[in-house]
C-alpha positions as CSV (number, residue, x, y, z in Angstrom):
1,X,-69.1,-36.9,-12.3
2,X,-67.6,-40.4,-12.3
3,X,-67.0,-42.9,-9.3
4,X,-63.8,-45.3,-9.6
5,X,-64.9,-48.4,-8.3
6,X,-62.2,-50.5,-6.1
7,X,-63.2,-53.7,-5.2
8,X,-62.5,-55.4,-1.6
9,X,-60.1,-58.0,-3.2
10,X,-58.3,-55.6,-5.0
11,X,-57.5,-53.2,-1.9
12,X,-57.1,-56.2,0.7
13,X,-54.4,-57.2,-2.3
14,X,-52.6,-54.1,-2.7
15,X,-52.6,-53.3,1.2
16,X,-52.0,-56.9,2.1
17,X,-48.3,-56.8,-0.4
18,X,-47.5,-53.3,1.0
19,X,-47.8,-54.5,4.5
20,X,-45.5,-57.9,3.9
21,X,-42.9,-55.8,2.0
22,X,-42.8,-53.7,5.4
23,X,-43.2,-56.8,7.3
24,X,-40.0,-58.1,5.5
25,X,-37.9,-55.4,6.2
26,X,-38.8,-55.4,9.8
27,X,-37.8,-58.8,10.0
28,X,-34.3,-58.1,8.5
29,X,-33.6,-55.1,10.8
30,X,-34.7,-56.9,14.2
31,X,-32.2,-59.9,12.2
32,X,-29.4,-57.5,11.9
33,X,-29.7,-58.1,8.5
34,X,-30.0,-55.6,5.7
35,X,-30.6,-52.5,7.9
36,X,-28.2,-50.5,6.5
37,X,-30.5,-50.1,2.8
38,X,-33.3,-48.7,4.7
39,X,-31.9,-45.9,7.1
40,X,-30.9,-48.8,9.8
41,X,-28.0,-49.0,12.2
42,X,-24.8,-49.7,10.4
43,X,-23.2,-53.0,11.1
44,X,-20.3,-52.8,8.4
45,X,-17.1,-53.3,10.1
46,X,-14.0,-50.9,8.9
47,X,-10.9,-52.3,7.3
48,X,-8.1,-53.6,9.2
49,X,-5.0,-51.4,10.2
50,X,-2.2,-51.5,8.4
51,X,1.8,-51.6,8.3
52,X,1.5,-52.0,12.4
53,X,5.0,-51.4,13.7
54,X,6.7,-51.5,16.9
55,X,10.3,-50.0,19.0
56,X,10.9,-50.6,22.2
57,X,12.4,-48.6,24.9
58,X,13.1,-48.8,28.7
59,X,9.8,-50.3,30.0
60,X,7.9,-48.7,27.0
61,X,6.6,-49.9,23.7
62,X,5.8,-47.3,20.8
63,X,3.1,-48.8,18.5
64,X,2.6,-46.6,15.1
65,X,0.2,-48.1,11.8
66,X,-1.4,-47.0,8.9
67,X,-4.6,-44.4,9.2
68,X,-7.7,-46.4,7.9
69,X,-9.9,-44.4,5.6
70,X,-13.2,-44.7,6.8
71,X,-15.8,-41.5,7.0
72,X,-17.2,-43.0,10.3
73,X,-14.1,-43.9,11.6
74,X,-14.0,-43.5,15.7
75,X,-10.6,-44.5,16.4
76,X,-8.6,-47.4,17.3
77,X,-7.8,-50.4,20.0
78,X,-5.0,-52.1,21.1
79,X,-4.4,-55.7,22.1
80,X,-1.4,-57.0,23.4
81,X,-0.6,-60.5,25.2
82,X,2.8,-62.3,26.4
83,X,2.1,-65.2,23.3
84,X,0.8,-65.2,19.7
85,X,-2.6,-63.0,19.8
86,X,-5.1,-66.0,17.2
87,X,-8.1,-63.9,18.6
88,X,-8.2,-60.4,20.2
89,X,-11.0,-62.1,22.4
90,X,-8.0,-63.8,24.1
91,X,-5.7,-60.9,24.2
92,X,-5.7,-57.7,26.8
93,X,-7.0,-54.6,25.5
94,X,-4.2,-51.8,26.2
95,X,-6.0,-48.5,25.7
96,X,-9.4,-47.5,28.3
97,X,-10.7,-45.3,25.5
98,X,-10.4,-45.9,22.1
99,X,-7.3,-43.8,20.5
100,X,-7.6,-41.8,18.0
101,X,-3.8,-41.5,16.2
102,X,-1.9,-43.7,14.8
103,X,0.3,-44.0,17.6
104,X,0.2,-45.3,20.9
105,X,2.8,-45.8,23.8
106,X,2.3,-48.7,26.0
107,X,4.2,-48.1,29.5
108,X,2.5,-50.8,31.3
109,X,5.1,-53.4,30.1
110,X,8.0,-55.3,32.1
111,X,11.8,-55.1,30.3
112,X,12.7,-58.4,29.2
113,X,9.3,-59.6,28.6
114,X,8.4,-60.5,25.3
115,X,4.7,-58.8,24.1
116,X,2.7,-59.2,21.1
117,X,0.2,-56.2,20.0
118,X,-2.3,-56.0,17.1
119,X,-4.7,-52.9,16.6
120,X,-8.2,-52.8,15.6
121,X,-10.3,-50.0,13.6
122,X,-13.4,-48.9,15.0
123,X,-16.6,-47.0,13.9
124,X,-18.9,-44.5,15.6
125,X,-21.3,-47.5,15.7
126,X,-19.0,-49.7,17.9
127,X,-18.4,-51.8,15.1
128,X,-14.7,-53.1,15.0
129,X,-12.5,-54.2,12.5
130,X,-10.3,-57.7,11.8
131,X,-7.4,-57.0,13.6
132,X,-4.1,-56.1,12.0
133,X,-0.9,-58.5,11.7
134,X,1.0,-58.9,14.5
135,X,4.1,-57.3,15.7
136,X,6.3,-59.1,18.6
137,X,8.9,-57.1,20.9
138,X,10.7,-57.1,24.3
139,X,11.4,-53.5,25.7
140,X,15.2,-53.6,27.3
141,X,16.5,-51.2,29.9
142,X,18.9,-48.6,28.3
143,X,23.0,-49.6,28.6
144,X,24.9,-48.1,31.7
145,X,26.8,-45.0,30.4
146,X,30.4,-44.9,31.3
């Protein structure tokens, strides 16, 4: 019968570089950081909408884009505002829930008034895309028929 011998040093070593590899990643999931390699929360945003388009009606806007391919995809917001939209934080979200086509009508609007929308991807970990390029209409009332 034999004994391996381990020595104090060399298990406080091995233990004590086990325990700050685990201390590490701790420290980058509370961070946010680096989460995602170990089983963590996901904090990858999806990519931006695409080809956003716009017709207006009588006091109506139709918004359609492209579909983003993302596996976690949730669905989509909507931003609009009455000048240029630099940051969605400035701009009025449209939708209550997020919307899951790639269409969306807007009937909240005033004919004559000029709106500006951009749309937004977002993942079933709330996290939410760049938003798209902006598209700029005015709804009209339809002409009197004779």
């Amino acid at each position: 019968m034999s004994f391996v011998s381990v020595t104090r040093s060399s298990l406080s070593r091995k233990w004590g570089r086990r325990l700050m590899a685990t201390g590490l990643l701790i420290a980058l999931c509370v961070t946010g950081m680096g989460c995602d390699a170990v089983g963590g929360e996901d904090t990858s945003s999806p990519s931006a909408p695409a080809t956003l388009q716009a017709q207006s009606d009588d006091a109506q806007v139709t918004l359609n884009w492209s579909a983003v391919g993302a596996d976690d995809l949730n669905g989509y917001n909507l931003y609009r505002s009455t000048s240029a939209i630099e940051s969605i934080t400035a701009a009025e979200q449209v939708n209550e829930e997020v919307v899951s086509d790639t269409s969306f009508t807007d009937s909240s609007v005033e004919n004559g008034t000029v709106y500006h929308y951009r749309v937004t991807a977002v993942d079933e970990n709330d996290n939410e895309s760049d938003p798209s390029t902006e598209v700029m209409v005015r709804p009209f009332e339809d002409p009197p028929r004779p």
